[in-house]
Backbone bond lengths (Angstrom), bond angles and torsions (degrees), N, CA, C in turn:
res aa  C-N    CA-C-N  psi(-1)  N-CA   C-N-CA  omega(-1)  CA-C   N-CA-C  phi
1 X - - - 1.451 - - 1.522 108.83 -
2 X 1.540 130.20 138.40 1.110 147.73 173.87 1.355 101.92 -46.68
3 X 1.476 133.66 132.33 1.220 136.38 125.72 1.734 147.92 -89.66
4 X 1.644 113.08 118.13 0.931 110.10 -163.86 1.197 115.61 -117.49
5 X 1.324 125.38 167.33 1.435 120.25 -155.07 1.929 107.12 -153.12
6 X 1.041 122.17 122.11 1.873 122.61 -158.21 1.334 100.83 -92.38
7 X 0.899 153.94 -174.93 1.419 157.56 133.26 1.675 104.48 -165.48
8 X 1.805 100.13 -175.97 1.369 97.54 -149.51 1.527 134.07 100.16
9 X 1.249 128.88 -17.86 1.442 136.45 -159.61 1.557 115.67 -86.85
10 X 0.594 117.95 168.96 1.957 117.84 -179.86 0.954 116.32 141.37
11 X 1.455 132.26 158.18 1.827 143.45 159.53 1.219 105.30 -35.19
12 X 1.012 115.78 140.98 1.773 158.92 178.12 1.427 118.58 -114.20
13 X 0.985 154.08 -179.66 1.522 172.22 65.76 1.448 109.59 -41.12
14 X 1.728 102.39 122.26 1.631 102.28 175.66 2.058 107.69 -40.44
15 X 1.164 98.05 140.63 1.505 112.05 174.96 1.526 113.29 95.89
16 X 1.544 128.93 -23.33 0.757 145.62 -151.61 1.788 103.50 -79.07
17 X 1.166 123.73 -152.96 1.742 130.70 -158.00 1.755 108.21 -160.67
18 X 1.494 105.13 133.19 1.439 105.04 163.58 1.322 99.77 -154.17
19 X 1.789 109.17 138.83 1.444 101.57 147.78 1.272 141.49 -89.44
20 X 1.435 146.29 152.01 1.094 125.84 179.61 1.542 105.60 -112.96
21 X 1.469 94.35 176.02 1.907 80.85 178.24 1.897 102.20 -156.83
22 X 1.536 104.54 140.28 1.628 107.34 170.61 1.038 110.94 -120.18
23 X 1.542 104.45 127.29 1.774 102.00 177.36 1.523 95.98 -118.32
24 X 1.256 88.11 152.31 1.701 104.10 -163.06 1.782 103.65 -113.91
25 X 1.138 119.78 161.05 1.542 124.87 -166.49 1.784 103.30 -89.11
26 X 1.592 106.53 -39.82 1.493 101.11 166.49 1.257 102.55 -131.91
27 X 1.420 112.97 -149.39 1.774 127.05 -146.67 1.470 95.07 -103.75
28 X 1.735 124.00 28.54 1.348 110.43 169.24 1.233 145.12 -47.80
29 X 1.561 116.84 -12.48 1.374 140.11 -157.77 1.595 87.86 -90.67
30 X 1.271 115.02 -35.62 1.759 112.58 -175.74 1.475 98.62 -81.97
31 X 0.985 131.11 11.05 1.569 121.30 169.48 2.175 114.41 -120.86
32 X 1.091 83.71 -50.58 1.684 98.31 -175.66 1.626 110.32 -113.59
33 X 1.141 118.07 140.26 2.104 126.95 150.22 1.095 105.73 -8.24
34 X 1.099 125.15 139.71 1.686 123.92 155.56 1.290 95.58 -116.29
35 X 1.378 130.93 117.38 1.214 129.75 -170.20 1.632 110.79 -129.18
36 X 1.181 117.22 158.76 1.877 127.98 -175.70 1.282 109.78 -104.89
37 X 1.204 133.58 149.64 1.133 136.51 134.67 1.668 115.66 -147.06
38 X 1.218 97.72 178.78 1.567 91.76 -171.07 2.059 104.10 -144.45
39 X 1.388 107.59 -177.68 1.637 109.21 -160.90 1.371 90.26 -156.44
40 X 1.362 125.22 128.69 1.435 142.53 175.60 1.575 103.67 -103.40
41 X 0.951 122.61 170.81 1.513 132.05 178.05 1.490 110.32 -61.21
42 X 0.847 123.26 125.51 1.497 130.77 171.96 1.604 108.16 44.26
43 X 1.346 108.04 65.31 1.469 152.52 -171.85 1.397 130.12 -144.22
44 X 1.134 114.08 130.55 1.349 95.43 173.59 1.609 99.52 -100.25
45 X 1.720 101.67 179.35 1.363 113.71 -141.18 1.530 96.88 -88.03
46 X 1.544 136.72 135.44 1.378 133.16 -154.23 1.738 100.17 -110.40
47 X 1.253 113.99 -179.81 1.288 109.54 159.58 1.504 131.19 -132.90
48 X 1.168 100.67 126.45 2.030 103.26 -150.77 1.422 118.90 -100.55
49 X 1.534 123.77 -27.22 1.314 126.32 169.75 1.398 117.16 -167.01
50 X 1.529 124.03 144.38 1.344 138.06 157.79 1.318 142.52 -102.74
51 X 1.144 126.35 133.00 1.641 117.06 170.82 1.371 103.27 -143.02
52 X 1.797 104.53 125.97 1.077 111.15 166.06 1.263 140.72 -74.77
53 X 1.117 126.59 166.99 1.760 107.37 175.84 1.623 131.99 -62.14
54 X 1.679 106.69 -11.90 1.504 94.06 158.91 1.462 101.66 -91.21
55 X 1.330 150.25 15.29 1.235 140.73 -165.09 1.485 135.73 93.64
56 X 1.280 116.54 -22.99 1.181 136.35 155.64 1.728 113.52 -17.64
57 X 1.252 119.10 122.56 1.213 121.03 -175.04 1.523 123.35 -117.46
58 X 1.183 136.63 139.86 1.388 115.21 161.23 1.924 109.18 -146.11
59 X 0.925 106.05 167.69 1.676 112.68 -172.18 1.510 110.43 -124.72
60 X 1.237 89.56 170.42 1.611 106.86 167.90 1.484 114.33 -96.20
61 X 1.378 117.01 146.41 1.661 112.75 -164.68 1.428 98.52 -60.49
62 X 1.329 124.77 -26.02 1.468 118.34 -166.57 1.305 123.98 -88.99
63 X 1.409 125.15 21.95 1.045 134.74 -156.36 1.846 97.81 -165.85
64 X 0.993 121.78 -26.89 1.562 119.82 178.49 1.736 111.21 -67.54
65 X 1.618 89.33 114.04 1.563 101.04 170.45 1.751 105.25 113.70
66 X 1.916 109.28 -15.43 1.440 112.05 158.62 1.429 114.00 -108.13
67 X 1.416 112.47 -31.59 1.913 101.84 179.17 1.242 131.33 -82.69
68 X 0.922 163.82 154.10 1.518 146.81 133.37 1.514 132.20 -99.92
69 X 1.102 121.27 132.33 1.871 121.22 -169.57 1.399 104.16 -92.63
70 X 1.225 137.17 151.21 1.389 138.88 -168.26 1.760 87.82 -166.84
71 X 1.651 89.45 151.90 1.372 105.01 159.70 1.699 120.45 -147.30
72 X 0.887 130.79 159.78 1.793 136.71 175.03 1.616 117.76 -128.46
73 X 1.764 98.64 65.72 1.265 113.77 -148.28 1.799 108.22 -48.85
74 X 1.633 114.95 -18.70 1.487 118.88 -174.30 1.743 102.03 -86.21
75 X 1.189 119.10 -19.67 1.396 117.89 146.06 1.498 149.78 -56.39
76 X 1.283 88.36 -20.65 1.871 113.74 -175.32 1.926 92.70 62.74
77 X 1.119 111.75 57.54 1.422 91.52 167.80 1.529 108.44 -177.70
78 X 1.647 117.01 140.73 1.209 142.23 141.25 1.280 146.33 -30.93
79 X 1.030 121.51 129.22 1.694 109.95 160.71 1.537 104.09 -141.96
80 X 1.452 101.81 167.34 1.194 105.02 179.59 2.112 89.69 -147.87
81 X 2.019 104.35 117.13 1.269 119.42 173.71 1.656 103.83 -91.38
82 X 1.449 97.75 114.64 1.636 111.89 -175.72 1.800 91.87 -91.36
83 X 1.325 135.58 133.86 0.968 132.22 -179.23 1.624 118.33 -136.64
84 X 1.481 157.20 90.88 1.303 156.55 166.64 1.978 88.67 118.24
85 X 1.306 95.77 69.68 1.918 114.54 -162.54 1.426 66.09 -84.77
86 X 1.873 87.67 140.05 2.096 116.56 162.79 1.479 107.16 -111.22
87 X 0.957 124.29 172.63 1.248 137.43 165.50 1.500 123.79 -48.91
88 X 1.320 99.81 -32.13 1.702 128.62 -159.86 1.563 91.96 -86.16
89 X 1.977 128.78 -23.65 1.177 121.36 177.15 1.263 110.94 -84.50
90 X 1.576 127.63 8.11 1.416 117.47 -172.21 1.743 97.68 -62.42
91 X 1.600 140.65 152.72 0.750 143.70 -134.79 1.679 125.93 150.85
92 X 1.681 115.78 131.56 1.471 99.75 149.33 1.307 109.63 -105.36
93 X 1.564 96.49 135.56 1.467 125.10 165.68 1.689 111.62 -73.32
94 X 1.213 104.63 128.63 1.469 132.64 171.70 2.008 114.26 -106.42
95 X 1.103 94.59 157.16 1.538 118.99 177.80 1.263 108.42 -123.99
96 X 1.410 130.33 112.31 1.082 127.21 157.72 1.636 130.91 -115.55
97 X 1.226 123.26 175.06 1.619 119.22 -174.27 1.510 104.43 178.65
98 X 1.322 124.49 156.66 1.225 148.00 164.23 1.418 103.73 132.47
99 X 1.792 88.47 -148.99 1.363 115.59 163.91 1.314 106.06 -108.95
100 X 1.395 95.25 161.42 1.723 144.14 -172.01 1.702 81.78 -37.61
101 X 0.975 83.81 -86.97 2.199 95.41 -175.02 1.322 117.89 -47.71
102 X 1.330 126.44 -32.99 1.247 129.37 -163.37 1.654 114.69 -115.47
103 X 1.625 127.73 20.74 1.649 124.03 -146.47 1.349 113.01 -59.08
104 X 1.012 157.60 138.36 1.717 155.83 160.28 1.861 91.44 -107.97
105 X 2.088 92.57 129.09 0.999 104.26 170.82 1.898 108.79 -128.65
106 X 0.862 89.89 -174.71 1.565 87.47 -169.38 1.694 102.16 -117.32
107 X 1.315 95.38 -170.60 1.785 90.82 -159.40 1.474 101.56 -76.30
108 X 1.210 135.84 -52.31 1.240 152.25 -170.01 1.369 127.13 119.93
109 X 1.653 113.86 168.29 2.015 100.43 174.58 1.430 101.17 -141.77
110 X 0.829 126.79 131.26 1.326 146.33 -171.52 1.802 104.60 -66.87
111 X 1.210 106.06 120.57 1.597 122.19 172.90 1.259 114.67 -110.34
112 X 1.609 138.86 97.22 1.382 155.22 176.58 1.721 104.38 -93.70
113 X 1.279 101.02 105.24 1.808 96.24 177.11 1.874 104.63 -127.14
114 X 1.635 100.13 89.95 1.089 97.15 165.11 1.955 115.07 -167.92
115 X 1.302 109.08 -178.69 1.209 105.70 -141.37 1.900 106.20 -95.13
């Protein structure tokens, strides 16, 4: 099973910017989505962005028009640019990938956006 690993995470100021990043153990991103989601405190865990392996992107309404998903598929790795961060994004960020049956997620990084 793939291992992946997030980094990037930390306090913000509403409006403020972070990148995050998943690096993956092999070239899974050239086969399957590498997709985000994230889990607030006494929340369940949401789902925040996708990119497929040709690049193909899609978002969550709550986040479309501040995040962006990127990948550097000869890198084995992800990012996701959080940009005009609310309060409402405080959050751990997750990495996910595979298949349906099989998902490998990574540990997560904690996103604090506030003043």
């Amino acid at each position: 099973q793939v291992h992946l690993v997030e980094s990037g995470g930390g306090q913000v100021e509403p409006g403020g910017s972070l990148t995050l990043s998943c690096s993956a153990s092999t070239d899974i991103f050239n086969i399957y989505n590498m997709n985000w989601y994230r889990q607030a405190p006494g929340k369940q865990r949401e789902f925040v962005a996708t990119i497929s392996r040709r690049g193909i992107t899609n978002y969550a309404d709550s986040v479309k028009g501040r995040f962006a998903t990127s990948r550097d598929a000869g890198a084995n790795t992800g990012y996701l640019q959080m940009n005009d961060l609310k309060p409402e994004d405080t959050a751990i960020y997750y990495c996910n990938t595979g298949s349906s049956g099989s998902p490998s997620w990574g540990q997560g990084t904690q996103v604090t956006v506030s003043s």
